[in-house]
C-alpha positions in Angstrom: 167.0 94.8 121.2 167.3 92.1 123.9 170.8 89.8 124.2 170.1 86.2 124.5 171.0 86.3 128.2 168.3 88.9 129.2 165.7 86.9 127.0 167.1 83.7 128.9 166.6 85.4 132.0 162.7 87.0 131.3 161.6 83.2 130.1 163.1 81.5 133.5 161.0 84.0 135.4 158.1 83.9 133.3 157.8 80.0 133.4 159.3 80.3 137.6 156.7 78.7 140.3 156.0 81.3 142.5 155.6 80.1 146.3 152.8 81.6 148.7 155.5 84.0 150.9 156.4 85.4 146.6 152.3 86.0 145.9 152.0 87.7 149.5 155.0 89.7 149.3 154.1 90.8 145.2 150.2 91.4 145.8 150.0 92.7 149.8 147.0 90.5 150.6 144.5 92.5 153.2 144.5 90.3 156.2 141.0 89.3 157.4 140.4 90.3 161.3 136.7 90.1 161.7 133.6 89.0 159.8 132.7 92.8 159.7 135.7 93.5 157.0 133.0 91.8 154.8 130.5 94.4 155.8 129.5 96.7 152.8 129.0 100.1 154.3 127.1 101.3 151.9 124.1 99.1 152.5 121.5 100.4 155.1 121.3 97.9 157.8 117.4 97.8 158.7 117.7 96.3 154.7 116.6 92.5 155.1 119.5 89.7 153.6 117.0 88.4 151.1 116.7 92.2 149.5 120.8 92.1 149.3 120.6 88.8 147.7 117.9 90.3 145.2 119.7 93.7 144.8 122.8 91.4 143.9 121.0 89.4 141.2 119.4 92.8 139.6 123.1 94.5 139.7 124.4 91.4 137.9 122.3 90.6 134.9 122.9 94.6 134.1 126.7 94.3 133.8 126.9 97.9 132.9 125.9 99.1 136.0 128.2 99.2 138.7 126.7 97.7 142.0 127.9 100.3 144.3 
């Protein structure tokens, strides 16, 4: 069972405001370098944009299928 003091301590940092530095130090954000970290490596590259753009609008209205 949990004194009054811990549960006064778990609802303070429940209902806390977290700044920016606390997010990046909790979740370890990947820093962004170059537009080729957006690159999926697993699509060919002689495949035109528009067939991405249509293999991502197939992928998404089966949402059982994962699109990788």
């Amino acid at each position: 069972m949990i004194d009054d003091a811990a549960l006064m301590r778990l609802n303070a940092q429940f209902w806390r405001a977290p700044t920016v530095a606390d997010l990046i130090a909790e979740q370890s954000p990947r820093v962004i370098q170059s537009l080729d970290d957006f690159a999926a490596p697993w699509w060919p590259d002689e495949e035109s944009a528009e067939a991405f753009d249509a293999f991502l609008i197939e992928s998404r209205a089966e949402p059982d299928t994962p699109c990788w």
